[in-house]
C-alpha positions as CSV (number, residue, x, y, z in Angstrom):
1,X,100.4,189.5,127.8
2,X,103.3,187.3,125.9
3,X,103.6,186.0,122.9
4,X,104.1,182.9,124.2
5,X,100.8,181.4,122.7
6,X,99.6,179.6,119.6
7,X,96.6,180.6,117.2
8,X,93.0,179.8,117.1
9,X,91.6,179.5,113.5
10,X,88.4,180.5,114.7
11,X,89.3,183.5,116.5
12,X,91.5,186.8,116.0
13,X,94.9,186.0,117.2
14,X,95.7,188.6,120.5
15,X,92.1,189.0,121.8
16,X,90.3,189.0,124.9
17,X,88.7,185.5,123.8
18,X,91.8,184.3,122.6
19,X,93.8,184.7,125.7
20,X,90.6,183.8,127.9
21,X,90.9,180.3,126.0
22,X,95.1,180.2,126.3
23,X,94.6,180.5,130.1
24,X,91.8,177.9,130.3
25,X,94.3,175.3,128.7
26,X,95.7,174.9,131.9
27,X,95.7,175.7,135.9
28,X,98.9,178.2,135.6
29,X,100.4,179.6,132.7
30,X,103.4,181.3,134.1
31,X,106.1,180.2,136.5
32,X,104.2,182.8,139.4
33,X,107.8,184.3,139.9
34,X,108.2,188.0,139.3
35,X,110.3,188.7,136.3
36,X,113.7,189.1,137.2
37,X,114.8,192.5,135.6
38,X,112.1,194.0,137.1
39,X,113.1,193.0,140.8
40,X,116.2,194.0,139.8
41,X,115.3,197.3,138.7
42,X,112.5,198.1,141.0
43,X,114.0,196.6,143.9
44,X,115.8,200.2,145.5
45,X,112.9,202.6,144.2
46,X,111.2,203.7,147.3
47,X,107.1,202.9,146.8
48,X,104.6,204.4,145.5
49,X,101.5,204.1,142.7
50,X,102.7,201.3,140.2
51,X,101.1,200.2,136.6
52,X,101.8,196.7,136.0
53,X,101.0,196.7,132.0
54,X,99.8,193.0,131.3
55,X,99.8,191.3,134.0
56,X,98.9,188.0,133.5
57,X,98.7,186.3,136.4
58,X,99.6,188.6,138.6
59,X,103.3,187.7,139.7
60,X,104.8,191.0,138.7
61,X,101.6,192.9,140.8
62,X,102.1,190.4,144.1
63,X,105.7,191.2,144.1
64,X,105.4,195.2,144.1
65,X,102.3,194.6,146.3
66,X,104.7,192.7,149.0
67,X,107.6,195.9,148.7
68,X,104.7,198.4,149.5
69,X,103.6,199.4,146.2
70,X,99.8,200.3,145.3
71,X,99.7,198.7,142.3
72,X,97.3,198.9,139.4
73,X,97.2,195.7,137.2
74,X,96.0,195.0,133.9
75,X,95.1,192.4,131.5
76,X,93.5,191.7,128.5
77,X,92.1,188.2,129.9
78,X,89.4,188.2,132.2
79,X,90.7,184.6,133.2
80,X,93.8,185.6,134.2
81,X,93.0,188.2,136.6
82,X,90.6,185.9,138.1
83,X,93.7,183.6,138.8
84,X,95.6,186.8,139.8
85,X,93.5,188.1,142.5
86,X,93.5,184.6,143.8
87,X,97.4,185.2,144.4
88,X,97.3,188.4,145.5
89,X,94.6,186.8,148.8
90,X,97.1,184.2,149.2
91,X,100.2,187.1,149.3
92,X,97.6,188.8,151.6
93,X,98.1,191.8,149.8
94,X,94.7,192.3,148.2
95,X,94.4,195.5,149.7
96,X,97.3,197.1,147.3
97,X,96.5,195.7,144.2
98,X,93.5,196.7,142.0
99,X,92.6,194.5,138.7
100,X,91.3,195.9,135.7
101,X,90.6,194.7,132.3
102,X,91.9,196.6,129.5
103,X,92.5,195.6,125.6
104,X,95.3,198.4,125.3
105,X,94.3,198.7,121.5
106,X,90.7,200.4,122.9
107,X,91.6,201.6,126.7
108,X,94.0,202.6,128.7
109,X,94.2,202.5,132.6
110,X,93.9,206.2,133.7
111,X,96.1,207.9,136.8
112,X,99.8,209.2,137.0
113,X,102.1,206.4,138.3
114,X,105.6,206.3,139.9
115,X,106.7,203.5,138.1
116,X,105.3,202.3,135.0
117,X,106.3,198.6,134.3
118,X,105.9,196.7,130.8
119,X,107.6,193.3,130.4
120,X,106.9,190.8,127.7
121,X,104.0,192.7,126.1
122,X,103.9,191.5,122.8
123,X,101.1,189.6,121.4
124,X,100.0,187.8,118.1
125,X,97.8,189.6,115.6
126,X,97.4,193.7,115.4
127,X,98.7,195.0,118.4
128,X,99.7,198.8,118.3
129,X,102.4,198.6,121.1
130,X,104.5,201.8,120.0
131,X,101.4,203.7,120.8
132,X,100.5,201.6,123.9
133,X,104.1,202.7,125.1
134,X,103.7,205.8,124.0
135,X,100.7,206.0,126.8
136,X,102.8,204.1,129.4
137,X,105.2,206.9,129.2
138,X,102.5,209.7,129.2
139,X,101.2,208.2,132.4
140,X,104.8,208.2,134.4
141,X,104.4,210.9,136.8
142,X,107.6,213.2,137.5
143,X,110.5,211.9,138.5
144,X,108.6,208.0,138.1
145,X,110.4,205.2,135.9
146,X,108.9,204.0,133.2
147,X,110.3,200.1,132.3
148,X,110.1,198.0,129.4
149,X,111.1,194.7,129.2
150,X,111.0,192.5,126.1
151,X,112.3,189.8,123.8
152,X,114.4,190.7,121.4
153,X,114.6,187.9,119.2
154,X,113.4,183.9,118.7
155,X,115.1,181.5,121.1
156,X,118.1,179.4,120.5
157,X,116.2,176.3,120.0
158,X,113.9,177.6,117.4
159,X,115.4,180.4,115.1
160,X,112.6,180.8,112.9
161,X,109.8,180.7,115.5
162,X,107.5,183.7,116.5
163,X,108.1,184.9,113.0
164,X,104.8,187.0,112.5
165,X,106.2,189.4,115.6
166,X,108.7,192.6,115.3
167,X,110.4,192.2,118.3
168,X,112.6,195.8,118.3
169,X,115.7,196.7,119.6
170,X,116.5,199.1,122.6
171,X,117.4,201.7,120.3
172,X,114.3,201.3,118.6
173,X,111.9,201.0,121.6
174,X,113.4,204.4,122.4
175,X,112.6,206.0,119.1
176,X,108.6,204.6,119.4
177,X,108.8,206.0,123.1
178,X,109.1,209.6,121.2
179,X,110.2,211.1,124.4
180,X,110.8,215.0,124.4
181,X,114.2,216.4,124.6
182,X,115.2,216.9,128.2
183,X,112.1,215.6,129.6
184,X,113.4,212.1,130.2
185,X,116.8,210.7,131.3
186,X,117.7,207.3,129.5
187,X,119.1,205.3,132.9
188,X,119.6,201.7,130.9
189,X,119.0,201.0,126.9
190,X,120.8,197.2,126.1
191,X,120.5,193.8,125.2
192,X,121.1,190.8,127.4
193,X,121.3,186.6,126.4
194,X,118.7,185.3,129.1
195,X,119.4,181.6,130.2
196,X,116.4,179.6,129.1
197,X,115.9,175.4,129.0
198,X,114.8,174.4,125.9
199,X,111.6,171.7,125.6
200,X,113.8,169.0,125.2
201,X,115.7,170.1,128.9
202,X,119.0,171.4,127.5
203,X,120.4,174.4,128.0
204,X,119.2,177.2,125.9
205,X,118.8,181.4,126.0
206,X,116.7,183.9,124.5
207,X,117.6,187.2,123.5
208,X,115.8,189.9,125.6
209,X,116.4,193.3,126.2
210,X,115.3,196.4,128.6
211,X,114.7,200.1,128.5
212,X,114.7,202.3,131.4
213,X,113.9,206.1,131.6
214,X,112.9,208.6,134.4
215,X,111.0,211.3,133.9
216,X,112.5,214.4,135.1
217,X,109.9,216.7,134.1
């Protein structure tokens, strides 16, 4: 889940129809590439049970799946699941990965999780993500990461787009985590220019930033 989307008049911006009809507008969405911070974060962490929060389709999943992660994936869109277990066959690593479908405004995936990753989940419309992260940390078992990924601004190209979403800053991500006092160990909190090409093929970036904590206890 991204905000990278546009609005339906005739449906509630951020819902399961809505992004059902986003990924039906074309065969792949998403450059099928796992998102770089998190290789780069996740890459040394010896295996275990990973949460992929929003998952789209499935790039993120395929790539812990291939370093010997069991991964549970998630995604509002029943669409693109369908394209992510498609991937996962091809990766032949169908046998780590289990989909489900969850609105994170209703349900949450249940289990305890060695590392807990959200990247890029922001979405049009209501969404109550300090709460949502609030669960992701809750399910971080002890000594597990919990990762959070996510835009921190518009791109360089287009100031004023994406207006109608908060996009907060390490510092504040941290605060809606509400983590208790010497439960967690902050391990990165910053903000980082990501190299982006614009539309028109020039060279562009997008603020983004990430937040990583263990859970020590």
């Amino acid at each position: 889940m991204t905000e990278h989307a546009h609005t339906h008049d005739d449906q509630p911006a951020g819902g399961e129809e809505f992004w059902d009809d986003r990924y039906r507008e074309s065969d792949r969405i998403w450059s099928g590439n796992p998102n770089a911070v998190l290789v780069r974060e996740a890459q040394d962490l010896a295996p275990g049970r990973a949460l992929d929060l929003g998952c789209g389709e499935g790039a993120d999943a395929v790539w812990l799946a291939r370093q010997g992660w069991q991964v549970t994936a998630t995604d509002i869109s029943g669409v693109a699941l369908g394209r992510a277990a498609e991937h996962a066959a091809e990766a032949g690593v169908t046998g780590r990965v289990e989909w489900q479908r969850h609105d994170f405004a209703v349900s949450f995936p249940e289990g305890e999780f060695d590392l807990v990753s959200a990247c890029f989940l922001h979405t049009y419309g209501e969404f109550p993500r300090p709460r949502v992260l609030r669960a992701a940390a809750a399910a971080v078992a002890p000594g597990g990461i919990l990762l959070v990924v996510g835009h921190a601004g518009s791109p360089s190209w287009a100031p004023d787009a994406h207006t109608g979403i908060a996009f907060p800053t390490p510092g504040e991500v941290l605060e809606q985590l509400e983590l208790p006092e010497g439960g967690w160990e902050v391990l990165l909190a910053q903000e980082h220019a990501q190299p982006m090409k614009a539309p028109d093929g020039s060279d562009g970036s997008r603020p983004d930033n990430v937040v990583k904590v263990r859970r020590v206890r």
